[in-house]
N, C-alpha and C positions, 0 to 999 in steps of 0.2 A: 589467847589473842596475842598476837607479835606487836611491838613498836610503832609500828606504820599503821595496823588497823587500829590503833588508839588514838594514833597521830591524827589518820583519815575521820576519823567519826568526830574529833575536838573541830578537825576543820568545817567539816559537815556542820554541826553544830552552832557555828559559831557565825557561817554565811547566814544560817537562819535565823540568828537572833537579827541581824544589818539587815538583812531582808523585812523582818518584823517592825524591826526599830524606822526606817525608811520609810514601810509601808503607814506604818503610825503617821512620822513626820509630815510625810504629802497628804495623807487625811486633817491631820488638823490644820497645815494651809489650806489646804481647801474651805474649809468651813472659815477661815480667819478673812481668806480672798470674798466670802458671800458675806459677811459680816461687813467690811468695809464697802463693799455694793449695795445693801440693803440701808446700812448707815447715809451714803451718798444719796441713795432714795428720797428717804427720811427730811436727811437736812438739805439738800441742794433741791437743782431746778424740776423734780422729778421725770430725770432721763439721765440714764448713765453714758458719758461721753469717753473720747479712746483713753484721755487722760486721768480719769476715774478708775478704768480698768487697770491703768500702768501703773499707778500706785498702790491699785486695791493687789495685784500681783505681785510687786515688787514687798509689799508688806506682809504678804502671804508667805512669801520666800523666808525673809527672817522673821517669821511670827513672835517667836519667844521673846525677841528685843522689843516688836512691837506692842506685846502682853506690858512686859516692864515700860514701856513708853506710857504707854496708855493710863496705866493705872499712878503714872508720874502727874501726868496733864491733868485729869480728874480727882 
């Protein structure tokens, strides 16, 4: 194997891990975005309004700080 096909297959390699790692990342906002809807359920008027969704998304986005938020608050 030459240089380049070692080079090509690290890089191969290595989108896949960012592709894997990403695909993780938007699955657990996803689950972190249902979790503040179903929470909003729970404790609010029982109906999720646009403002509900905007934070339940925006919390979804940086979930990990919200993990650490959360377990600050409680």
């Amino acid at each position: 194997m030459s240089s380049e096909d070692i080079g090509a297959a690290r890089t191969a390699r290595g989108r896949r891990r960012w592709l894997i790692a990403l695909c993780l990342y938007g699955a657990l906002a996803a689950v972190d975005v249902a979790a503040h809807l179903r929470e909003d359920l729970r404790i609010g008027n029982k109906a999720i309004d646009y403002g509900d969704v905007a934070v339940a998304v925006a919390a979804g986005l940086f979930w990990p700080a919200d993990l650490v938020a959360h377990a600050l608050l409680h």
